[in-house]
Structure formats: structure tokens, C-alpha cells
C-alpha positions as YAML, in Angstrom:
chain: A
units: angstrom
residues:
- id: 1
  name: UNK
  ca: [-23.03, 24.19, -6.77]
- id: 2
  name: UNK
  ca: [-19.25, 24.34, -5.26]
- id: 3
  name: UNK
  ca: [-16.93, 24.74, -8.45]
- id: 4
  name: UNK
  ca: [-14.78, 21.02, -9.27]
- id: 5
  name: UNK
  ca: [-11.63, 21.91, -7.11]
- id: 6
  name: UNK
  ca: [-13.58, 22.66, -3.95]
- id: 7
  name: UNK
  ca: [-15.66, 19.41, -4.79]
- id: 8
  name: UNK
  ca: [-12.24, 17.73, -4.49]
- id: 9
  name: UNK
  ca: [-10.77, 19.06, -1.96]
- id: 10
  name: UNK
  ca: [-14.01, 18.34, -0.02]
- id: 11
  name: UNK
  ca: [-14.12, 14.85, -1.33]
- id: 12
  name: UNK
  ca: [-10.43, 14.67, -0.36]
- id: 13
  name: UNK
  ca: [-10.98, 16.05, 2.80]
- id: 14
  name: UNK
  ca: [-13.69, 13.85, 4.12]
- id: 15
  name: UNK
  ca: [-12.03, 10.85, 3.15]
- id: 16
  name: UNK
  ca: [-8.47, 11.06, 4.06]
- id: 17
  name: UNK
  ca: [-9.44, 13.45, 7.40]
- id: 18
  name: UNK
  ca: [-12.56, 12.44, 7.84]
- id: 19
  name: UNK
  ca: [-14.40, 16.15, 7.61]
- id: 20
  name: UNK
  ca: [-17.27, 16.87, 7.68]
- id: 21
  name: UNK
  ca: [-19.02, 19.06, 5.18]
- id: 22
  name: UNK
  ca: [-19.84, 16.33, 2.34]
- id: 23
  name: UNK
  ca: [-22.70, 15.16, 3.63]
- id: 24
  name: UNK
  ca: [-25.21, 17.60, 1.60]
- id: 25
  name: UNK
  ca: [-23.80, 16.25, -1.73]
- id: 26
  name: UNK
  ca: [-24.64, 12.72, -1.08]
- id: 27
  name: UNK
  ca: [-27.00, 11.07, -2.76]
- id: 28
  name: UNK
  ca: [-28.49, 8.26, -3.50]
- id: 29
  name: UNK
  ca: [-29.52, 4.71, -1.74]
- id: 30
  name: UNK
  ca: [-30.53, 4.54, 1.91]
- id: 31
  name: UNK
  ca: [-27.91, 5.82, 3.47]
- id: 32
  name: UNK
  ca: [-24.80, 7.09, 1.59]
- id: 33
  name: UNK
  ca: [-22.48, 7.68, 4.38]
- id: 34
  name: UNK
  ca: [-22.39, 4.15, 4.68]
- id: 35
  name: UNK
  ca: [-20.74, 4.02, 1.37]
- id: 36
  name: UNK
  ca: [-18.42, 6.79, 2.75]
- id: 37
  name: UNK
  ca: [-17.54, 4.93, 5.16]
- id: 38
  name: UNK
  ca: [-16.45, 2.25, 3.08]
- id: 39
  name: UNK
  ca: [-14.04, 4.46, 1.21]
- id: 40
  name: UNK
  ca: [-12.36, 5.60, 3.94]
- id: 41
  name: UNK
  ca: [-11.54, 2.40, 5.09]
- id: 42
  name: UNK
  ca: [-10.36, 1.50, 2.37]
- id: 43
  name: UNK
  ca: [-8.31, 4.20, 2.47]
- id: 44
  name: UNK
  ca: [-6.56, 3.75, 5.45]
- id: 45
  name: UNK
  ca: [-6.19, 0.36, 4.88]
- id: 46
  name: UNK
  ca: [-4.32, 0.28, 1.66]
- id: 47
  name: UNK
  ca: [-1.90, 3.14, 2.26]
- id: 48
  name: UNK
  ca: [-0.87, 1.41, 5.84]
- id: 49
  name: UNK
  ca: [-0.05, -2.11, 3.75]
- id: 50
  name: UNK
  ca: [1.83, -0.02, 1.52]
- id: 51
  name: UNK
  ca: [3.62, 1.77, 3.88]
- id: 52
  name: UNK
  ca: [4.34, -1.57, 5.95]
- id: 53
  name: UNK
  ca: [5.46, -3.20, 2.41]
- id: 54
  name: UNK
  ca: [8.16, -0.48, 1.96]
- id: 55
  name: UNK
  ca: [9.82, -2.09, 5.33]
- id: 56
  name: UNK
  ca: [9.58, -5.56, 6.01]
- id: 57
  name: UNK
  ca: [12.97, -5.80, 7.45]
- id: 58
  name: UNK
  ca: [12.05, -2.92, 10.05]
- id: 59
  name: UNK
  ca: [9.16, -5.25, 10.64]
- id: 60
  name: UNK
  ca: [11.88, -8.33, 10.87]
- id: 61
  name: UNK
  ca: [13.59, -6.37, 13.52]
- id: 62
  name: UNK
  ca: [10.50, -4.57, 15.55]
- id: 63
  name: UNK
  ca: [7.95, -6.56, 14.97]
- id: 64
  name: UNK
  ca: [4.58, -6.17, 13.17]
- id: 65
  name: UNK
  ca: [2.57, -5.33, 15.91]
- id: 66
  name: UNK
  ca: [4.73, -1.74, 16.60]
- id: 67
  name: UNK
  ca: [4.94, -1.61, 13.03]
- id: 68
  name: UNK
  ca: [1.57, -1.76, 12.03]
- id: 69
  name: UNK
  ca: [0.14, 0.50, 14.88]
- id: 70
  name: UNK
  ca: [2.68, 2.53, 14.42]
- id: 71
  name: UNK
  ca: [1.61, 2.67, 10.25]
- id: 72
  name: UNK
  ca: [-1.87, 3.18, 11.08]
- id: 73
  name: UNK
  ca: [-1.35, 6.47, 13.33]
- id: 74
  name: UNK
  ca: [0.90, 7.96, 10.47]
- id: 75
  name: UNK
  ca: [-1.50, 7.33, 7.75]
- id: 76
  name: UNK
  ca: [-3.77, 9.14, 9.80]
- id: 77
  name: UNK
  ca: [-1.51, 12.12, 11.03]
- id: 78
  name: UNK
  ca: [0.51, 12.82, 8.07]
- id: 79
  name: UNK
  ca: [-1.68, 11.60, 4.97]
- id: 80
  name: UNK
  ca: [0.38, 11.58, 1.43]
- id: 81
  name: UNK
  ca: [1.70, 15.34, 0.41]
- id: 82
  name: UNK
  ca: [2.85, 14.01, -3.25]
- id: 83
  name: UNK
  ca: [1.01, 12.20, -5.63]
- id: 84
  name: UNK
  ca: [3.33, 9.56, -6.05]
- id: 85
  name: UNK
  ca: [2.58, 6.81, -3.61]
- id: 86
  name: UNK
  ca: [6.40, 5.38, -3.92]
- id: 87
  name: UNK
  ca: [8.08, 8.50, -2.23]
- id: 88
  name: UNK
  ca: [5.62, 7.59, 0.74]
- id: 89
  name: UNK
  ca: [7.26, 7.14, 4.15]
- id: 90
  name: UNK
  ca: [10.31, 8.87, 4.37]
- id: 91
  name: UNK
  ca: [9.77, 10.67, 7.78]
- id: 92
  name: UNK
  ca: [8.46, 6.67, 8.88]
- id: 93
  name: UNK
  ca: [11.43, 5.68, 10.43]
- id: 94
  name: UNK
  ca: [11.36, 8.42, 12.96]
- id: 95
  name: UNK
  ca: [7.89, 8.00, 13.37]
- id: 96
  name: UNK
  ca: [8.23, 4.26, 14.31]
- id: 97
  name: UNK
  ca: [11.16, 5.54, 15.97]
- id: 98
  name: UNK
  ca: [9.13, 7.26, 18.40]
- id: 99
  name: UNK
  ca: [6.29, 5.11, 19.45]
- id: 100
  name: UNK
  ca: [5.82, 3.51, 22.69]
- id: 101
  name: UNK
  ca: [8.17, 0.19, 23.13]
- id: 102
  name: UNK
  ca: [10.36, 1.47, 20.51]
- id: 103
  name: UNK
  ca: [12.99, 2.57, 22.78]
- id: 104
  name: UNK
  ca: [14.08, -0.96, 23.68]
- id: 105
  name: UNK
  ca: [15.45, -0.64, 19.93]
- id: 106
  name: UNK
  ca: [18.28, 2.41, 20.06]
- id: 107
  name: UNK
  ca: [19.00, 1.53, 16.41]
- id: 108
  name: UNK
  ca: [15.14, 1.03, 14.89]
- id: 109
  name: UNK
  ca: [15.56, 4.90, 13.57]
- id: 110
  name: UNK
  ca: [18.82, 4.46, 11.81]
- id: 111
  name: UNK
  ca: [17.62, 1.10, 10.58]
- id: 112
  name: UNK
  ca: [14.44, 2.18, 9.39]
- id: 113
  name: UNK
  ca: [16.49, 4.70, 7.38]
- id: 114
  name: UNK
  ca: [18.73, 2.71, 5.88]
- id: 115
  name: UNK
  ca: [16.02, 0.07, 4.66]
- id: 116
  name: UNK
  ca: [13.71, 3.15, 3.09]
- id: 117
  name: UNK
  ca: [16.92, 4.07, 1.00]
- id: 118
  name: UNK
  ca: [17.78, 1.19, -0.16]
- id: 119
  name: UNK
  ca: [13.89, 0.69, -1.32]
- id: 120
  name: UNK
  ca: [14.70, 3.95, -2.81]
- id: 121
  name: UNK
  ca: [17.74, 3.43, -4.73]
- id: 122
  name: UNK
  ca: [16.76, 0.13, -6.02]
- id: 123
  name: UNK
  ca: [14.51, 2.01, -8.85]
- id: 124
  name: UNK
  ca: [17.65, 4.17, -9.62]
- id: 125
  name: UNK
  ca: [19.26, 4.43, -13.05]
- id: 126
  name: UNK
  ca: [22.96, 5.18, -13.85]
- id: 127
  name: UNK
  ca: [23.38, 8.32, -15.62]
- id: 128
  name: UNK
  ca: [26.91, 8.19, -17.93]
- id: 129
  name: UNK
  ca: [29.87, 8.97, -15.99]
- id: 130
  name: UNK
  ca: [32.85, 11.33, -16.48]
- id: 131
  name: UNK
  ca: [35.93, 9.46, -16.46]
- id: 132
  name: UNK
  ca: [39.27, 10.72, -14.87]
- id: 133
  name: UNK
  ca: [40.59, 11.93, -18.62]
- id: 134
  name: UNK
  ca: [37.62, 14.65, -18.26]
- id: 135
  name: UNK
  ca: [39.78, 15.89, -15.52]
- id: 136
  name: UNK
  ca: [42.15, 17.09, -18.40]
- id: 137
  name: UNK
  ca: [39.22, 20.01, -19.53]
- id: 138
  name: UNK
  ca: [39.71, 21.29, -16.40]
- id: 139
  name: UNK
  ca: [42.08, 24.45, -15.61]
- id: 140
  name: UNK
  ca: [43.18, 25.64, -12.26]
- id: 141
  name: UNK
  ca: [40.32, 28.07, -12.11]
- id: 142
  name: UNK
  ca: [37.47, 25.72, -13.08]
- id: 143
  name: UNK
  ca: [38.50, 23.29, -10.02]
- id: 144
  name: UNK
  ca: [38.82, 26.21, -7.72]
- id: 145
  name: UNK
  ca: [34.81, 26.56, -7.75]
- id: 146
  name: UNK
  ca: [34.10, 23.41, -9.04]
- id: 147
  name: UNK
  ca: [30.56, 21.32, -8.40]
- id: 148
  name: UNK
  ca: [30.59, 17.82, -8.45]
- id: 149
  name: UNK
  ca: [27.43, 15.99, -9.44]
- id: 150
  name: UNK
  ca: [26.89, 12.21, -7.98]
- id: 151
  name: UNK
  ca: [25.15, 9.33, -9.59]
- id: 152
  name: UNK
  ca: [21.54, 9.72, -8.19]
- id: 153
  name: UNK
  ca: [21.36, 6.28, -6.99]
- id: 154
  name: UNK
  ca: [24.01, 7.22, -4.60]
- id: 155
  name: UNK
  ca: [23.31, 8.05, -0.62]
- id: 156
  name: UNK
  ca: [25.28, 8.74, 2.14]
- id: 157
  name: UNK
  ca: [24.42, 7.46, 5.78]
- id: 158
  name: UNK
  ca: [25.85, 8.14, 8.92]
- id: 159
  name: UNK
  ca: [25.49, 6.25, 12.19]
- id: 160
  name: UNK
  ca: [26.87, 5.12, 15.51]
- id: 161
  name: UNK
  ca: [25.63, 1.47, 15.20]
- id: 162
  name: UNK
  ca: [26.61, -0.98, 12.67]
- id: 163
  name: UNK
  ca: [23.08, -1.42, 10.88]
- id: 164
  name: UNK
  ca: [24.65, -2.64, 7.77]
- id: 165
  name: UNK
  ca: [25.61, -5.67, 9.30]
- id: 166
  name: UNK
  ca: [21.90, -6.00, 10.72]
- id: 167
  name: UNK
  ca: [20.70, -5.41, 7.37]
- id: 168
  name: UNK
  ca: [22.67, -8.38, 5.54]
- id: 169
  name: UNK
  ca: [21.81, -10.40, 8.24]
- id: 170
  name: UNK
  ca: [18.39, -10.09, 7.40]
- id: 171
  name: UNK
  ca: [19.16, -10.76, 4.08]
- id: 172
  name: UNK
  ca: [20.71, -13.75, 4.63]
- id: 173
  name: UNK
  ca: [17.52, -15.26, 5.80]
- id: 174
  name: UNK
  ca: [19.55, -16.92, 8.57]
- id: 175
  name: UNK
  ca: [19.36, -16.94, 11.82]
- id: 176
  name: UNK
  ca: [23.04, -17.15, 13.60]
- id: 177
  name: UNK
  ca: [23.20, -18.28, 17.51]
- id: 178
  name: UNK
  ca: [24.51, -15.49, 18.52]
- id: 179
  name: UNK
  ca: [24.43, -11.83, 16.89]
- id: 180
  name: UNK
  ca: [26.17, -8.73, 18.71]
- id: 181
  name: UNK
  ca: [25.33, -5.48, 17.22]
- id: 182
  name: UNK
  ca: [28.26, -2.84, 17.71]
- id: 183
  name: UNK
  ca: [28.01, 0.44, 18.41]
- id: 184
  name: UNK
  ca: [30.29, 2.29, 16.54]
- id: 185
  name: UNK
  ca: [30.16, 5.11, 13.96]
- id: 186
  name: UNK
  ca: [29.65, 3.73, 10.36]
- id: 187
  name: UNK
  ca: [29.77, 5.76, 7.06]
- id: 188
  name: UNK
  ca: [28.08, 4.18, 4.28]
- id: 189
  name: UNK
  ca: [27.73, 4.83, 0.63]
- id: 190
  name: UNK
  ca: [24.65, 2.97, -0.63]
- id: 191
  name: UNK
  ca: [24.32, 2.68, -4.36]
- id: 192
  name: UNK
  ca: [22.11, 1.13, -6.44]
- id: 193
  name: UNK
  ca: [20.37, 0.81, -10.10]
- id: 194
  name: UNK
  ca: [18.15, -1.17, -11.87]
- id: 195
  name: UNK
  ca: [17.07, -3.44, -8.98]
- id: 196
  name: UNK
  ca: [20.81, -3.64, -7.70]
- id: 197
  name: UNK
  ca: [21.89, -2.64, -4.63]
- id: 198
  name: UNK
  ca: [25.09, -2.65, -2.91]
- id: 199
  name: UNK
  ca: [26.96, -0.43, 0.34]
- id: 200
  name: UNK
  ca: [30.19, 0.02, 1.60]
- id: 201
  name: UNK
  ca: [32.11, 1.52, 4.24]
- id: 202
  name: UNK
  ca: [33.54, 4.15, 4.32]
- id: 203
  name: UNK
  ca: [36.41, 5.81, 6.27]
- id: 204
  name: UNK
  ca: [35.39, 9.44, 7.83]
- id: 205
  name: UNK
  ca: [36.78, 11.68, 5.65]
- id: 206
  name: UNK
  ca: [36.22, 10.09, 2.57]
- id: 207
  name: UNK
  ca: [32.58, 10.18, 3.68]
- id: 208
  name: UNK
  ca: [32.68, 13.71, 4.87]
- id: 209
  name: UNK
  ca: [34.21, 14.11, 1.35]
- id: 210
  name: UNK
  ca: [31.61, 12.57, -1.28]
- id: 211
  name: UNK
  ca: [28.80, 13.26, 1.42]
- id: 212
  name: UNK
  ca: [29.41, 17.06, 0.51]
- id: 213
  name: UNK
  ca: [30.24, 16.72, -2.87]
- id: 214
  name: UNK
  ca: [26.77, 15.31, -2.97]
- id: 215
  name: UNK
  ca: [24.85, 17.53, -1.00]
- id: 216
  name: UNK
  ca: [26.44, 20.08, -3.43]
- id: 217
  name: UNK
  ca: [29.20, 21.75, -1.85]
- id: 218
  name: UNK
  ca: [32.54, 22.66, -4.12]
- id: 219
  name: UNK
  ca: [35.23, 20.61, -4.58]
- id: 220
  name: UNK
  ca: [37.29, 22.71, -2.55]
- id: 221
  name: UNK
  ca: [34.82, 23.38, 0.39]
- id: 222
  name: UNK
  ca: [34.06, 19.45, 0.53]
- id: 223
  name: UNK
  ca: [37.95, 18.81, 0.82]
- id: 224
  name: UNK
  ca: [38.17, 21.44, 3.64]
- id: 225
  name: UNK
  ca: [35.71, 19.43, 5.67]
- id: 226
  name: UNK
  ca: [37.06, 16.27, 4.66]
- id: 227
  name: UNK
  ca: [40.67, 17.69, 5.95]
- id: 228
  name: UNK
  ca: [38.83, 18.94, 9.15]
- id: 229
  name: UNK
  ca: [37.77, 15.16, 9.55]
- id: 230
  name: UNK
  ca: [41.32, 14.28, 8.82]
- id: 231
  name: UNK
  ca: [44.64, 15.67, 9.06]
- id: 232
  name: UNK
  ca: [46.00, 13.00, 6.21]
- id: 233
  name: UNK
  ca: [42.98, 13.27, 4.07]
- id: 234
  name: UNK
  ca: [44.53, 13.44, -0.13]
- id: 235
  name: UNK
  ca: [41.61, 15.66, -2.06]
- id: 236
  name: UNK
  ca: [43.70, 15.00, -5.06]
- id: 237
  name: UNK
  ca: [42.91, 10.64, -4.81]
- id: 238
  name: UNK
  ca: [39.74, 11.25, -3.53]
- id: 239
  name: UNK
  ca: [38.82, 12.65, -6.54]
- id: 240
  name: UNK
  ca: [40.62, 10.40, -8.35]
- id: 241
  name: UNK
  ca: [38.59, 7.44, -6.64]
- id: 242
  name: UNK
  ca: [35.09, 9.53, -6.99]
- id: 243
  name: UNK
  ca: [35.77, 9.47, -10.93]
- id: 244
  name: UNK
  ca: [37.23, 6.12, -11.17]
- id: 245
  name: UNK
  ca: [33.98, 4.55, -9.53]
- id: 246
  name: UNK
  ca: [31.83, 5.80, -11.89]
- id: 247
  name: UNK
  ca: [29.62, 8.35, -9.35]
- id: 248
  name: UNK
  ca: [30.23, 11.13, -11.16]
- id: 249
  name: UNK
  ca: [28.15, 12.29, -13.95]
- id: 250
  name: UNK
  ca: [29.25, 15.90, -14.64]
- id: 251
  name: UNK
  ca: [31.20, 18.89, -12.93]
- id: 252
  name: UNK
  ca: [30.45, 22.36, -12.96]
- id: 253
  name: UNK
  ca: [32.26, 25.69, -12.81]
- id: 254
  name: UNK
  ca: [31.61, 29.35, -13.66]
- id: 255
  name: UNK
  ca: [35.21, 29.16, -15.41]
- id: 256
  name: UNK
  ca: [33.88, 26.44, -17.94]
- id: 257
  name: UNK
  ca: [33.06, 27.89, -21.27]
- id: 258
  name: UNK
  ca: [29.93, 25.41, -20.95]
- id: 259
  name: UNK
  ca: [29.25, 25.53, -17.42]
- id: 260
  name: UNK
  ca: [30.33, 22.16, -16.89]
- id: 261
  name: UNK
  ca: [31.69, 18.67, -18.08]
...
């Protein structure tokens, strides 16, 4: 008799992959993989309507028919690797990205993207935020290796066509006579908590900027690539801004008695 986690991962196994090797354990009416059968059905078809739920607006834009294929073959290629069924899809939008017809949409990936985080972001939750007075605890040293740590219903998205506009357009529920999607290089910050969502653009180096900050990178270090960006580029009021928004929700330096504010 197989021990319980090799009954699972057999169980799991034959129902998500389809494998074989269950068939000696079943038991029970006339024929059981009939009942198998059922359960992997049911499988597939409830994680591809979840995974289509997380992006109607992809759907809006591509249509269902791409969108659904498209869900079916990923539920079956790359099944769930986390238990939690919400961080589901985030390699989708290249997926979709990729499938035959897609091309005729250059944008679908970035798209895709940007409607997964906002799904994302929407279950965020502020954490309390330093204000610019905590700058004051701060000596020359501390800010020399300084880490800044961002709201975590805060993302940063690059890319070279204007997706946010597509995005409120399809949350307008409207339908304009005429729609002309540029392609240009946008930087967005996308924040949201508790349900509320909101983006903005940004200019290059202030995106470069709190992008880095974000993905962890020093204060100075994120200001050298910010100044890289651009020439005119004022560290000093960008962190002044950063603070005075509220996205930052402690700082950290080896020079800090604590570790951090």
C-alpha cells in the first residue's frame, strides 16, 4: 500500500496530467475510470473559467475564442505551481501573447499585463507610510546605502504602446467612433488598495527612479540610473515626491541604529 504522499501525488498526477498509474487503486462501481474521467474534466474546466475571469478586458480586446483556446492549452501545459488559485496566470499574457492570430494584436502582451496587475493590486492593503519629517532620522551615512521600501500595492510598467488609454476605454463601457492607439513609450505606476485602483504616468526618470527603488536597489544606485535616464533628473524631489505620496513604508540602512525607519 503506497504511503499518503505518493497516493497524492498519484492522485494529483492522474488528474491534472492525466498519468497513468492509478488505475490499480480504483475501486468500486462498473467502471471507475469513468468517474476519473469526470474529475478531470472538471478540472480543466474550472481552472480555464478562472483563468479567463482574471481577464475579461484581454478577452474585450482579443476575443474569447483566442482567449479561451488559448486558456485551455495553458491549463494543460503549465498546471497551478502554488496553492493559491488567485496568483494563477501571471506568465498568461505571454502565453496568449503567443498563440496563433495573436500577432495581429502587437500590444495583447503588454495589455494582458497590465490587466493581471491591476487584478492583482486591487486586493492590496496600504501599509503606514513614512512621511518626509522621517527624513530628519536620517544622517549622511544612512542615505548613502539607504533601501527604500514601496507600498506593496504599487507596480511599475513599462511599454511602447499607450495601453492605459486602451484600458480606460474599456472601462468606460463606451464605444467611441474612432480610437487610435499610439505607439509610444509609457511608464506607469499602478497603485491600488482595498478594491481601488488608480495609474499614472510617469516621466522616464522618475520611473527609472521608483521602478528601482522598488525592485530594491539603494537610494543612491536608483538615482544613478534615474540620472542616466536624465541629465536634469533632482534625486533630492524625487524623494521628496516618493514620501509625500505616501509609497513609502520604511527605509533601511546599515548606519541606522535599528536598521531602518
Amino acid at each position: 500500500m503506497p504511503v499518503l504522499a505518493d497516493l497524492q501525488k498519484t492522485m494529483r498526477d492522474a488528474v491534472v496530467l492525466g498519468a497513468s498509474g492509478l488505475e490499480s487503486l480504483l475501486v468500486g462501481g462498473t467502471d471507475p475510470r469513468a468517474r476519473l474521467a469526470i474529475h478531470q474534466r472538471q478540472y480543466r474546466a474550472s481552472l480555464t473559467s478562472a483563468l479567463v475571469e482574471r481577464f475579461p478586458a484581454t478577452v474585450w480586446l482579443a476575443g474569447s475564442s483566442l482567449v479561451m483556446e488559448a486558456a485551455s492549452e495553458f491549463v494543460r501545459t503549465r498546471p497551478p505551481s502554488r496553492p493559491c488559485i488567485a496568483e494563477y496566470g501571471d506568465e498568461f499574457p505571454e502565453f496568449v501573447a503567443q498563440r496563433p492570430g495573436a500577432s495581429a494584436i502587437p500590444y495583447l502582451k503588454q495589455f494582458a499585463e497590465l490587466e493581471w496587475h491591476l487584478g492583482r493590486l486591487a486586493l492590496a492593503i496600504d501599509r503606514p507610510a513614512l512621511g518626509i519629517r522621517d527624513l530628519a532620522t536620517l544622517t549622511t551615512a544612512a542615505l548613502s546605502d539607504a533601501k527604500v521600501v514601496i507600498q506593496p500595492g504599487v507596480h511599475y510598467l513599462q511599454a511602447d504602446w499607450a495601453i492605459d488609454e486602451l484600458i480606460s476605454l474599456y472601462l468606460s463601457d463606451r464605444a467611441p467612433e474612432r480610437f487610435w492607439l499610439q505607439h509610444s513609450d509609457v511608464w506607469l505606476e499602478i497603485r491600488g488598495v482595498r478594491g481601488r485602483l488608480h495609474w499614472t504616468r510617469l516621466a522616464g526618470a522618475d520611473f527609472t527612479f521608483r521602478a528601482a527603488l522598488a525592485a530594491g536597489e539603494s537610494l543612491p544606485d536608483a538615482a544613478l540610473l534615474a540620472l542616466q535616464t536624465d541629465a536634469a533628473f533632482d534625486p533630492g524631489q524625487a524623494l521628496l515626491d516618493v514620501l509625500g505620496e505616501g509609497l513609502v513604508v520604511a527605509i533601511h540602512s546599515e548606519h541606522l541604529e535599528r536598521g531602518g525607519v
